[in-house]
KEKE-3310 file (N, C-alpha, C; in steps of 0.2 Angstrom, whole numbers, plus 5000, padded with zeros to 4 digits):
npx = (5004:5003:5002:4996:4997:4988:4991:4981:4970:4972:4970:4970:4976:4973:4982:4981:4984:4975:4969:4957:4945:4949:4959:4969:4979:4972:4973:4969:4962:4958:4949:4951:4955:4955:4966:4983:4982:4970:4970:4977:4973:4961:4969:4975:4961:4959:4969:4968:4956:4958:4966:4957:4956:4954:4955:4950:4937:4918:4911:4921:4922:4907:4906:4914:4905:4893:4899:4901:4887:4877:4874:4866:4854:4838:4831:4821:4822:4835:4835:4827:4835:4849:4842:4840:4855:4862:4851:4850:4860:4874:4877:4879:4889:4898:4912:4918:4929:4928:4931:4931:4920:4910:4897:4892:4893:4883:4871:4869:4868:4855:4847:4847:4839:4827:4822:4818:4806:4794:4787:4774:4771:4775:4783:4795:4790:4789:4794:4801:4811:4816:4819:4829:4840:4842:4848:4859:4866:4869:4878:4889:4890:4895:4907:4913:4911:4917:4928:4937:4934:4931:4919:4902:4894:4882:4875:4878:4872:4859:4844:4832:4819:4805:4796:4784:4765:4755:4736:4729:4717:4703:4692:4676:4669:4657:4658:4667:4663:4653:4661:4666:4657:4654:4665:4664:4661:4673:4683:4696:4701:4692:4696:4708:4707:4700:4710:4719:4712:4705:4717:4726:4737:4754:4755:4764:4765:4755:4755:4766:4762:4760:4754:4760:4760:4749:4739:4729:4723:4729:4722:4734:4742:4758:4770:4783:4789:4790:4783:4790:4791:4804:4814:4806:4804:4799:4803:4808:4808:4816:4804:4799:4804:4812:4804:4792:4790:4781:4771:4750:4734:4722:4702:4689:4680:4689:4697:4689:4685:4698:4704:4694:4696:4710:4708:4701:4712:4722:4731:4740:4760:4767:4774:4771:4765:4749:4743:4743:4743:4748:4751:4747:4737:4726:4726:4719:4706:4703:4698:4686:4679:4674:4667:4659:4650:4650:4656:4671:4684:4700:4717:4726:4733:4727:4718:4726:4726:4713:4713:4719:4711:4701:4703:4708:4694:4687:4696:4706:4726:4737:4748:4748:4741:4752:4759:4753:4754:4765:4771:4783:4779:4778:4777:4764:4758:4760:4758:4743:4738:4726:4714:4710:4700:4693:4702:4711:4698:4695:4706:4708:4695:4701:4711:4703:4697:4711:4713:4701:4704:4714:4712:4700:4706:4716:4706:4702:4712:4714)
npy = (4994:5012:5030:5043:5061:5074:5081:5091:5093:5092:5083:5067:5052:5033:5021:5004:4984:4972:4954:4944:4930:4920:4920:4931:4947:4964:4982:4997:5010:5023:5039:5057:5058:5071:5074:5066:5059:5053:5046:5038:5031:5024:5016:5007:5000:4995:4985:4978:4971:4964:4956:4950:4953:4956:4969:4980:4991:4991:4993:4991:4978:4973:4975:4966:4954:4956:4955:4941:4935:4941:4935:4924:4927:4930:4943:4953:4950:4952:4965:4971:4968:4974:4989:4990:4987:4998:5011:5006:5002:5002:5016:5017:5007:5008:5013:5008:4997:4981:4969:4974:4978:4977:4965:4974:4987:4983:4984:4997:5002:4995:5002:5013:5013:5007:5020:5027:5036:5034:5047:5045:5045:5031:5019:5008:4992:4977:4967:4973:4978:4963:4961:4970:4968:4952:4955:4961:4953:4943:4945:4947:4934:4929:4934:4927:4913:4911:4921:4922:4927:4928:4928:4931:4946:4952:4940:4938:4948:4949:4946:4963:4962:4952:4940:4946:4937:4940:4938:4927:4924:4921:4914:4907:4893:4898:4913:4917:4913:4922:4933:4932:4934:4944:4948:4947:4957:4962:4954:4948:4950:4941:4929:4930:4931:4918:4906:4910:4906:4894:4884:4890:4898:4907:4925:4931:4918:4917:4929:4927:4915:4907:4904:4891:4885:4878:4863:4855:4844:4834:4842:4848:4859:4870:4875:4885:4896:4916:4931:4948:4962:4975:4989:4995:4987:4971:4956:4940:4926:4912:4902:4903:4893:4878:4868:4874:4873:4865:4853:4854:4848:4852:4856:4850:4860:4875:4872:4873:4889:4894:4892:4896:4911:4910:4910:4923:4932:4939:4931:4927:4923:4908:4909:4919:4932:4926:4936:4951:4964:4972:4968:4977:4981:4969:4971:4982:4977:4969:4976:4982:4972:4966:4975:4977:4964:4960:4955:4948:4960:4953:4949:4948:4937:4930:4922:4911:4906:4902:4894:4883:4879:4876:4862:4858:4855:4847:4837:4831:4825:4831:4829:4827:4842:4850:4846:4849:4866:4865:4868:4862:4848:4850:4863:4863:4859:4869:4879:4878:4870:4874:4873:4860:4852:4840:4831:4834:4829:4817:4816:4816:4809:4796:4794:4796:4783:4774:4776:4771:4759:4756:4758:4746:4735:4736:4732:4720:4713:4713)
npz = (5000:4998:5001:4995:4990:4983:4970:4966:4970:4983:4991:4999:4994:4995:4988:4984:4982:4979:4980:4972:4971:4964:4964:4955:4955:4959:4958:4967:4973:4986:4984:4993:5005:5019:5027:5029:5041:5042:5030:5033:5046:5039:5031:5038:5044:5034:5033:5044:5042:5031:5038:5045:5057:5077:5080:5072:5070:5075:5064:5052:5053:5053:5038:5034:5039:5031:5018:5020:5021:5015:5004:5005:5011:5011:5000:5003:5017:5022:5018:5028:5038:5035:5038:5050:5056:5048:5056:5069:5074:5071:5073:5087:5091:5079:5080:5087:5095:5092:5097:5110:5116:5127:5139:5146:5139:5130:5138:5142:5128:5126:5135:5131:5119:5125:5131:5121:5113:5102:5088:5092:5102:5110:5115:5107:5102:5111:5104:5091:5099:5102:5090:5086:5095:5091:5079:5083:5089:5081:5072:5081:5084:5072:5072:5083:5077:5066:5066:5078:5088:5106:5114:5114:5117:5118:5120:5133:5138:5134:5131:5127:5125:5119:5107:5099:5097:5091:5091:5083:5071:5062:5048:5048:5037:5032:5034:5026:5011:5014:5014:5000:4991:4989:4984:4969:4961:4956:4948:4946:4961:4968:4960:4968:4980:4983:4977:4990:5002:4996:4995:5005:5001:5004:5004:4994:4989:4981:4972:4965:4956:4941:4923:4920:4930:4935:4934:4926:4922:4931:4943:4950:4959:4958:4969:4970:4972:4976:4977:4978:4983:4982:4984:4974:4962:4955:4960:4961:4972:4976:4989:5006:5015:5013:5014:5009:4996:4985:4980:4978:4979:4970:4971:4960:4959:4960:4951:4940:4941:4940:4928:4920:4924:4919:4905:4906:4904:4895:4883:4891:4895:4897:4909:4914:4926:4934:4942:4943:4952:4971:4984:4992:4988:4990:5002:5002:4998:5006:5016:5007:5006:5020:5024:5016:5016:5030:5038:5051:5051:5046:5043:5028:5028:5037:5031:5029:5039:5040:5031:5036:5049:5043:5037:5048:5055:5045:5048:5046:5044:5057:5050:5036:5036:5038:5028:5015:5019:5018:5029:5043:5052:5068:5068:5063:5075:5087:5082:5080:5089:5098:5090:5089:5097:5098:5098:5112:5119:5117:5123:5136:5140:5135:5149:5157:5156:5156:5170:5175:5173:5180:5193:5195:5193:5204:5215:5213:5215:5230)
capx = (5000:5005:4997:4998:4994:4985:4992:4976:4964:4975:4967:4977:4972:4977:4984:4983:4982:4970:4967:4950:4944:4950:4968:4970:4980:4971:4975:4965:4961:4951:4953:4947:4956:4958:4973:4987:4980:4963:4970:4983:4968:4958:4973:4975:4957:4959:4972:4966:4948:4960:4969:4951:4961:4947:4958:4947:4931:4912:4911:4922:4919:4901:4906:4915:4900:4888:4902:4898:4880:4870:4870:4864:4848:4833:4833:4818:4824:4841:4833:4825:4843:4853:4840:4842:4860:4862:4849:4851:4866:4883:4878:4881:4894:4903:4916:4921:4936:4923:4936:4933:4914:4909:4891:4890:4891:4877:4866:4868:4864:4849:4844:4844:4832:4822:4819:4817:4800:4791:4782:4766:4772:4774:4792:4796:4787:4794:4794:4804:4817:4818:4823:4835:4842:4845:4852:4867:4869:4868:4884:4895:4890:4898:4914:4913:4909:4924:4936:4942:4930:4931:4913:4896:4894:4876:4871:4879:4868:4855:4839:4827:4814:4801:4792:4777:4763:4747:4731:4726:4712:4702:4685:4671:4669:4652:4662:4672:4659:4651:4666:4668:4652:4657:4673:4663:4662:4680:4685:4704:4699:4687:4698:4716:4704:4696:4717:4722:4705:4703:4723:4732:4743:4753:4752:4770:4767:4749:4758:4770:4759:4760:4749:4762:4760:4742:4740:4722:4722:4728:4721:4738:4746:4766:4771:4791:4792:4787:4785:4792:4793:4808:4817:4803:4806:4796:4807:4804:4813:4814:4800:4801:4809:4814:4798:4787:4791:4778:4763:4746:4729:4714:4696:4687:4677:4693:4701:4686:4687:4705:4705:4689:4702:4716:4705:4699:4716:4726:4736:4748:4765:4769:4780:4770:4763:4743:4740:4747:4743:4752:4749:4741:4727:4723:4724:4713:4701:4701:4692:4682:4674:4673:4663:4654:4647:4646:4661:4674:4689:4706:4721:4724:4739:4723:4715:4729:4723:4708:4712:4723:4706:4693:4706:4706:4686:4685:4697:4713:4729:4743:4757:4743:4740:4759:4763:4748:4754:4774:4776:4784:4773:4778:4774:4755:4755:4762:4752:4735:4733:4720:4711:4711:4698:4692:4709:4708:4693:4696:4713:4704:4691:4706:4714:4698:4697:4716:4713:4695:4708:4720:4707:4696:4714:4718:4701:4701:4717:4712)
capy = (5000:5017:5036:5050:5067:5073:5089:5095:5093:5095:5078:5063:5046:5026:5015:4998:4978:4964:4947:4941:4924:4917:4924:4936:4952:4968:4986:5001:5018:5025:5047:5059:5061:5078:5074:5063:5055:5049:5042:5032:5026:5021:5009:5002:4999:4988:4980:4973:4968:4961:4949:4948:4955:4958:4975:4984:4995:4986:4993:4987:4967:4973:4974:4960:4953:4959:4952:4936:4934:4944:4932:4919:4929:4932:4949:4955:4949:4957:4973:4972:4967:4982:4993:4989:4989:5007:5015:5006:4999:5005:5023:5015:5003:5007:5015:5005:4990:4972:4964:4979:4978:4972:4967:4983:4991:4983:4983:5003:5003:4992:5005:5020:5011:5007:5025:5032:5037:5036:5052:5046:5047:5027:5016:5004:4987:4972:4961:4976:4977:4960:4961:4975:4962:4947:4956:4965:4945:4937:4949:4947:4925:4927:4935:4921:4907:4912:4924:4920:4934:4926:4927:4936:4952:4952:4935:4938:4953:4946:4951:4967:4959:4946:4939:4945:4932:4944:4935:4921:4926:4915:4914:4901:4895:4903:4920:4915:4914:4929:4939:4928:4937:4954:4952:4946:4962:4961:4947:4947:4951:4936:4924:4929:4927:4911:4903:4911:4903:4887:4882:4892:4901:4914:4931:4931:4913:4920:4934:4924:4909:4909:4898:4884:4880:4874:4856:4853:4836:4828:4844:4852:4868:4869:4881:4885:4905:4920:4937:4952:4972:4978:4993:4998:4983:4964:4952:4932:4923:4906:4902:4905:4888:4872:4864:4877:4870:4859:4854:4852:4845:4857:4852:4852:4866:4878:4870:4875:4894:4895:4890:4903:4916:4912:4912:4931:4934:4941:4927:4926:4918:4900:4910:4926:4931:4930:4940:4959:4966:4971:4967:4982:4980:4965:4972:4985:4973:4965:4981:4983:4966:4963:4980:4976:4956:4962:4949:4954:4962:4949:4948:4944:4933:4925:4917:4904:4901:4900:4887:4876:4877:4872:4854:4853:4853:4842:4830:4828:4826:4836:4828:4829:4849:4851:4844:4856:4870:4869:4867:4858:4845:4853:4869:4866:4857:4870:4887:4877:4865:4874:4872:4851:4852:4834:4827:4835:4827:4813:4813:4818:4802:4788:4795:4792:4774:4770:4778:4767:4753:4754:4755:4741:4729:4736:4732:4714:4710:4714)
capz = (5000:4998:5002:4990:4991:4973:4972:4959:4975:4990:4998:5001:4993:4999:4984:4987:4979:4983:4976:4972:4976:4957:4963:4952:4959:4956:4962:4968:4976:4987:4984:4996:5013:5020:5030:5028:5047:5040:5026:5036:5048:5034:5026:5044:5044:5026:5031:5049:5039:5027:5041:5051:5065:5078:5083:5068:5074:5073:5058:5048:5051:5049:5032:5033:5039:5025:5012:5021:5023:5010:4997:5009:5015:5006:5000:5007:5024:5023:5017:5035:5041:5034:5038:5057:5057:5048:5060:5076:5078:5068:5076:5092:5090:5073:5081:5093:5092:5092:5102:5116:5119:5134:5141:5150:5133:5127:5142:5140:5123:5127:5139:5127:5114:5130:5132:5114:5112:5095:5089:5091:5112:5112:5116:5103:5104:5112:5096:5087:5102:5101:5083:5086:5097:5091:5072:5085:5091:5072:5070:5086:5083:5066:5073:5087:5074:5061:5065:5085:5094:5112:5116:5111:5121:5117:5122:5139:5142:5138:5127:5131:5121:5117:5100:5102:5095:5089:5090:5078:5069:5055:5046:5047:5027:5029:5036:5020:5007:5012:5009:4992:4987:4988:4980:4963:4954:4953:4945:4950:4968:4970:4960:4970:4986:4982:4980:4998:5007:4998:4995:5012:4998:5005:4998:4989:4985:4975:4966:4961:4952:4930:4921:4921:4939:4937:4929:4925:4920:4939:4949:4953:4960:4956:4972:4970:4969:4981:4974:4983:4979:4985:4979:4968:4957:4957:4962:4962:4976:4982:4994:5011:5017:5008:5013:5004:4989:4986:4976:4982:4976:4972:4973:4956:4957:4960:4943:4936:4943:4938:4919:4917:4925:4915:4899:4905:4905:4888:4882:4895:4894:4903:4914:4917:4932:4932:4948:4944:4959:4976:4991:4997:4984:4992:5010:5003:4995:5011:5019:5007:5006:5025:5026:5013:5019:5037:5042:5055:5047:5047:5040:5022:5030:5043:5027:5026:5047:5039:5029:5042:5054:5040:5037:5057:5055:5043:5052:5042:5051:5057:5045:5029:5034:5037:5019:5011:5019:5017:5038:5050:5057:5076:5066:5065:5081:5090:5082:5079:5093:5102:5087:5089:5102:5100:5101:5116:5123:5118:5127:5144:5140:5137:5153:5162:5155:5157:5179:5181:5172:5188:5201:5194:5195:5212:5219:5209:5217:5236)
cpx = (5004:4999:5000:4993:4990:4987:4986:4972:4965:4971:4973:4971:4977:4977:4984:4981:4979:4971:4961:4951:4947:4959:4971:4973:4977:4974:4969:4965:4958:4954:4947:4948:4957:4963:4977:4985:4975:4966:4973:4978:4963:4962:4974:4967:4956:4965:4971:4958:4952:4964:4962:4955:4954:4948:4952:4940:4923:4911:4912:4921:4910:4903:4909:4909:4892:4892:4900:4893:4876:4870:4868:4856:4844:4834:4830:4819:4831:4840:4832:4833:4845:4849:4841:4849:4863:4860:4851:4857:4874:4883:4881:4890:4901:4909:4922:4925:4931:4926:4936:4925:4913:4902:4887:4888:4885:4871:4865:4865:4855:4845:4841:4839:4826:4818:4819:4809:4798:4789:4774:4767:4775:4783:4790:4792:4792:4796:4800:4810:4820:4823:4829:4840:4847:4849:4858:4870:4870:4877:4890:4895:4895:4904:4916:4916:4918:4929:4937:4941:4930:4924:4907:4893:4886:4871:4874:4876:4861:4850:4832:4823:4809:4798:4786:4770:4757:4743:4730:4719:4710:4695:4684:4671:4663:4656:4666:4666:4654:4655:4667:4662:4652:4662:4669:4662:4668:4684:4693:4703:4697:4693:4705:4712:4703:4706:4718:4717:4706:4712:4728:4739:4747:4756:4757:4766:4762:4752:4762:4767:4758:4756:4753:4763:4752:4743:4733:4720:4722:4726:4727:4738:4751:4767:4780:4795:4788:4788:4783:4792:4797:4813:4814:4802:4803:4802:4803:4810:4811:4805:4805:4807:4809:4807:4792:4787:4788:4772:4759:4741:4724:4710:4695:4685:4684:4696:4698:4684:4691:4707:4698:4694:4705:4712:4701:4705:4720:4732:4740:4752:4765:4770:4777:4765:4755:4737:4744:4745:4747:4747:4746:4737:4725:4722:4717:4708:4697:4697:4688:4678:4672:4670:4660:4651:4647:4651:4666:4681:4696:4711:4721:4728:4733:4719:4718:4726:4719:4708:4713:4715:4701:4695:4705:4700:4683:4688:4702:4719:4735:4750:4753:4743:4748:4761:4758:4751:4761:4776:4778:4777:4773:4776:4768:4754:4755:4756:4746:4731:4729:4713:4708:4706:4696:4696:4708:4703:4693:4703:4710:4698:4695:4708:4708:4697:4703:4716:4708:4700:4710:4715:4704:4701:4715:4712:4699:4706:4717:4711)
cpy = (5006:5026:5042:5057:5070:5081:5094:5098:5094:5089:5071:5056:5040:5023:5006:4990:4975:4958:4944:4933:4919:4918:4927:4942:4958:4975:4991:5005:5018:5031:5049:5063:5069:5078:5066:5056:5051:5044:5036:5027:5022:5015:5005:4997:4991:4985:4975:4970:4962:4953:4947:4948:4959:4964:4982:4987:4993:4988:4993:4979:4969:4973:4967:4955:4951:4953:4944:4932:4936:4940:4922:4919:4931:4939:4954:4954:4953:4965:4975:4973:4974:4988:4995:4992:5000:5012:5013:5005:5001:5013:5025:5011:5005:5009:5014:4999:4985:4970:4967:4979:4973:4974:4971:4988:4990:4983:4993:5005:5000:4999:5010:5019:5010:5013:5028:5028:5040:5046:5051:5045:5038:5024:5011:4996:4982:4967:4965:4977:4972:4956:4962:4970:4958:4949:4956:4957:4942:4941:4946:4938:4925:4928:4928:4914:4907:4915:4924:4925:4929:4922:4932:4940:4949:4947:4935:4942:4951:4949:4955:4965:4954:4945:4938:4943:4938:4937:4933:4923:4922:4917:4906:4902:4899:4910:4920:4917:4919:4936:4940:4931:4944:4957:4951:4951:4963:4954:4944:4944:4942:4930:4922:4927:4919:4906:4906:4906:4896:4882:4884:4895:4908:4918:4931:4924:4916:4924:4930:4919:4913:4902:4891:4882:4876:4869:4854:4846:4832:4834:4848:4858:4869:4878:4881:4891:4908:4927:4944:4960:4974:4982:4997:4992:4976:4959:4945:4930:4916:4905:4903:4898:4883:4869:4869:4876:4864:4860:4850:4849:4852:4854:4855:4859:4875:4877:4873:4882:4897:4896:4896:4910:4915:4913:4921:4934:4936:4939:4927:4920:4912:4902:4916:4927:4933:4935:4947:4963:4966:4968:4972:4982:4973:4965:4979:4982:4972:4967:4982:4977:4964:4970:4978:4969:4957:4956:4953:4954:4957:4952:4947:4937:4926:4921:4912:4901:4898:4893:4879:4875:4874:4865:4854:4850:4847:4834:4828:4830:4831:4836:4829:4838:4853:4852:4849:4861:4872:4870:4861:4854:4849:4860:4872:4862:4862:4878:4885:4871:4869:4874:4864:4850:4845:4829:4827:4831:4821:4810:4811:4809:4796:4789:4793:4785:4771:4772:4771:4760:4750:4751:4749:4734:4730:4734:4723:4711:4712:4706)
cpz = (5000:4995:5000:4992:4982:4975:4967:4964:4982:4995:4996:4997:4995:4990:4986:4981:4984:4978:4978:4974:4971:4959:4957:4955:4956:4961:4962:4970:4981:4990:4992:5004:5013:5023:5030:5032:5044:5034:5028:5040:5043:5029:5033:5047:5041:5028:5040:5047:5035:5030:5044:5056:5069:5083:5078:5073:5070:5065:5052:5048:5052:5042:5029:5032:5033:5019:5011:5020:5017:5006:4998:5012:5011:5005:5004:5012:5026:5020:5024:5038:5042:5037:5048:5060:5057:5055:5067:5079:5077:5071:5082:5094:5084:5074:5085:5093:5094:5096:5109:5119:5122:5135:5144:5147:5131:5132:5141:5134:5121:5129:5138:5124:5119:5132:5127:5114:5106:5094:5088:5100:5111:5109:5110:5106:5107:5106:5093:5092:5102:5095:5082:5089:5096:5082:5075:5087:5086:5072:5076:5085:5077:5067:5079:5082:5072:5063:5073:5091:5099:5113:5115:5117:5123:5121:5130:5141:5141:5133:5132:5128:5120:5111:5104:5100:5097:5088:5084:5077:5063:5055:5044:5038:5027:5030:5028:5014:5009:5009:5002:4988:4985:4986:4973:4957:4953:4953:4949:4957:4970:4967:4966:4979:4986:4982:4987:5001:5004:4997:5002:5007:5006:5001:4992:4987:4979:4972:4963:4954:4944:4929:4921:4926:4939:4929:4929:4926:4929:4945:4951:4954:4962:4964:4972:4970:4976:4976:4979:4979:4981:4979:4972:4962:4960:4958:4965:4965:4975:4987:5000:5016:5011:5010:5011:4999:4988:4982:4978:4977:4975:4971:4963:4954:4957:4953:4939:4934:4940:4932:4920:4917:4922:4906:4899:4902:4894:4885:4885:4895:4900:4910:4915:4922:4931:4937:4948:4948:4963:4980:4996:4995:4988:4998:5008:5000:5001:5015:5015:5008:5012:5027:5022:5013:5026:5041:5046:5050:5051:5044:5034:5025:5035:5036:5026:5035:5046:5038:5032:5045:5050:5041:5044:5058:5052:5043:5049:5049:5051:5051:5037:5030:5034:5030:5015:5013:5019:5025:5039:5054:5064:5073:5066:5070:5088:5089:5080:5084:5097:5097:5085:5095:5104:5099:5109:5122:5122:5121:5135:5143:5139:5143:5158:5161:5157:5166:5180:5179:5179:5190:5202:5198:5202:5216:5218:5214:5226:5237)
residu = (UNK:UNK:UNK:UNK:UNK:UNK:UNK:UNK:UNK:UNK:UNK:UNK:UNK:UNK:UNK:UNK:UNK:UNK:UNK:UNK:UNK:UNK:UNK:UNK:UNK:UNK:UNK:UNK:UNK:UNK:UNK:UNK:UNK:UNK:UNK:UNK:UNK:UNK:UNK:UNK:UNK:UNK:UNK:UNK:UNK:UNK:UNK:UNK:UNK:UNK:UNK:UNK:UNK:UNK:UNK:UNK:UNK:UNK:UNK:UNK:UNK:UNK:UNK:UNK:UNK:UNK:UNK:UNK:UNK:UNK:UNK:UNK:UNK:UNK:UNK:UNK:UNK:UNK:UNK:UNK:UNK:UNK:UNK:UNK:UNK:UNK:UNK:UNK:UNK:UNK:UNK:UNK:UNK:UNK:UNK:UNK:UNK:UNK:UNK:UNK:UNK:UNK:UNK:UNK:UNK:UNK:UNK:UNK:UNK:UNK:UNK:UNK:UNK:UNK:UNK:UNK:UNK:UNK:UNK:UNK:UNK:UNK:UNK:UNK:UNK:UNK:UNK:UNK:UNK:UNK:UNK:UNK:UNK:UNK:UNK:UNK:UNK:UNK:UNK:UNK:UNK:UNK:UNK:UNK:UNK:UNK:UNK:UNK:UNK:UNK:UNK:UNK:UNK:UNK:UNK:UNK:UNK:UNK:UNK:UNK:UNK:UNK:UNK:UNK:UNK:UNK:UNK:UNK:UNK:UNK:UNK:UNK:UNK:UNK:UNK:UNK:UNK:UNK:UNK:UNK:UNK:UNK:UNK:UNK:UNK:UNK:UNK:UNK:UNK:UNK:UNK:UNK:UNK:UNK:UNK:UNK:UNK:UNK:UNK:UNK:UNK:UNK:UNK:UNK:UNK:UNK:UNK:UNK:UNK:UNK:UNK:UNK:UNK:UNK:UNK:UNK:UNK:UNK:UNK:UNK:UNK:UNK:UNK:UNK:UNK:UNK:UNK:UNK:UNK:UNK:UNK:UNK:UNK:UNK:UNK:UNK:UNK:UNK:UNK:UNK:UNK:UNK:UNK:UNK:UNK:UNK:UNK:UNK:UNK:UNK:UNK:UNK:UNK:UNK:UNK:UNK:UNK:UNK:UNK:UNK:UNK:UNK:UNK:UNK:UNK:UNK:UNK:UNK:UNK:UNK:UNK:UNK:UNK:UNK:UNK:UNK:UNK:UNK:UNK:UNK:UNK:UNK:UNK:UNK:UNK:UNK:UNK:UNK:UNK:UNK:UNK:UNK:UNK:UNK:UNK:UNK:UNK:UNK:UNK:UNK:UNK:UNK:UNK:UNK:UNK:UNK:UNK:UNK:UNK:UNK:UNK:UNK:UNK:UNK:UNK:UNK:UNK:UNK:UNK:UNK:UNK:UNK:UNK:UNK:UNK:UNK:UNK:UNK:UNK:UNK:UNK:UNK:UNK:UNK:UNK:UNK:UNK:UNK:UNK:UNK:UNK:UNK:UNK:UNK:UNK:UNK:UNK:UNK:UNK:UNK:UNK:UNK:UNK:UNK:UNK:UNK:UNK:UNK:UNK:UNK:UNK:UNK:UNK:UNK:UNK:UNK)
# end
């Protein structure tokens, strides 16, 4: 490396080589400094990120960090990420050696988020401190994991937060077909409804669907995509896990719905998407058509609860609604078993029959 002065500009630049992953050696710049000092802390910077020396300041192995991760996490998920980082967390930390924070640091930085009060008067939720959280632990774990950080600041302090599980909310089908009726003057509306309710789509996966994911002939629906907005621009990921990836059965008369829709539709390609709509036209659909059928106003996201409780109703089992809906069989046992009520009862009616079993044996055997 070496730091030159630009005599045109009167600021100071750092020269330096790297080698990409291909080993290739290339070289570089970066202009700019206003004193000699800055520039010299800025090549000591690049060159303790460059040995993952864990003497640099959190904000450089945060990029380290990033260079690692980002192309690992969904986008939309790591949008959330960075966005966290930026505001919450490099303002506090970025300045500081990684190797030098200690759980006292971060219990004080807790304590200031604890007292930031929004401008509508109200403190941050627990759910969202939660988050703040465990993003600044994802970071100090990765220096932990890989480069020789000691121990994780963060999870010694301890989290100010909780995941805070908002009520479960669902429609009866009749609650359901009454809505289905006031979505009918708009064709779209009604059909992109009718997929969430009778399939448990979720919303990305619906935006995503092209006419080559329905199979007419055996009843199929090919789910393998999610469609996201970010950036201004549409964007098709992955689904959300490895077990979203899955195809389901539909009922006839859904087949028969579908193919009408796609025949309104203006020759769309195999591969083009036939629900062009966001996701806020379907949140506002969702208002009008629950004001207009006199149902209580849900989620669009609660019409996939919907679905899971109508299969409890109709008595299929945990690892059959797991497999339709792309979960963890412990997944729907654990956010829908108070919807299992006759499991339930019939647990409470074996347990009386296996007690009067004992007593009858203990009183035979006297």
């Amino acid at each position: 490396m070496s730091i030159h002065k630009d005599n045109a500009t009167g600021k100071w630049r750092v020269v330096y080589r790297y080698t990409d992953w291909t080993g290739e050696t290339h070289q570089s710049s970066k202009r700019g400094f206003p004193t000699k000092r800055e520039a010299q802390m800025w090549e000591r910077e690049l060159l303790l990120k460059k040995e993952a020396k864990l003497d640099m300041t959190f904000e450089s192995f945060y990029e380290i960090y990033v260079e690692d991760m980002q192309n690992r996490i969904r986008d939309n998920t790591w949008g959330t990420k960075t966005n966290i980082a930026r505001t919450k967390i490099l303002p506090y930390f970025g300045k500081r050696k990684i190797g030098e924070i200690e759980p006292r640091d971060i219990i004080a930085w807790q304590n200031e988020l604890l007292a930031i009060r929004q401008p509508n008067g109200k403190a941050y939720s627990s759910s969202y401190l939660q988050k703040i959280h465990s993003q600044l632990s994802a970071i100090f774990n990765h220096a932990v994991n890989f480069y020789h950080l000691p121990s994780n600041p963060a999870q010694k302090a301890g989290n100010m937060g909780k995941e805070e599980h908002r009520e479960m909310l669902f429609w009866t089908k009749e609650e359901y077909l009454k809505f289905a009726d006031a979505m009918m003057d708009k064709p779209v509306s009604y059909y992109a409804f009718e997929m969430l309710y009778w399939c448990g789509l979720r919303m990305g996966e619906l935006l995503a669907l092209t006419p080559a994911d329905f199979n007419f002939e055996t009843h199929t629906l090919r789910i393998n995509k999610s469609y996201q907005r970010l950036h201004k621009e549409d964007v098709i990921t992955p689904p959300k896990t490895l077990k979203s990836n899955r195809t389901i059965k539909m009922p006839q008369f859904l087949c028969d719905e579908m193919q009408d829709y796609l025949k309104m539709l203006y020759e769309p390609k195999e591969d083009e998407r036939i629900f062009m709509i966001s996701k806020s036209y379907l949140h506002h659909e969702m208002d009008r058509g629950a004001k207009a059928s006199g149902v209580k106003r849900i989620r669009v996201n609660d019409l996939r609860h919907s679905h899971v409780s109508l299969l409890i109703n109709m008595g299929f089992t945990v690892l059959a609604i797991a497999d339709r809906m792309g979960h963890e069989s412990i997944d729907i046992t654990y956010r829908y078993a108070h919807l299992f009520p006759s499991e339930q009862i019939q647990m409470a009616e074996q347990l009386d029959i296996e007690r009067m079993e004992k007593s009858n044996g203990e009183e035979s055997g006297q």
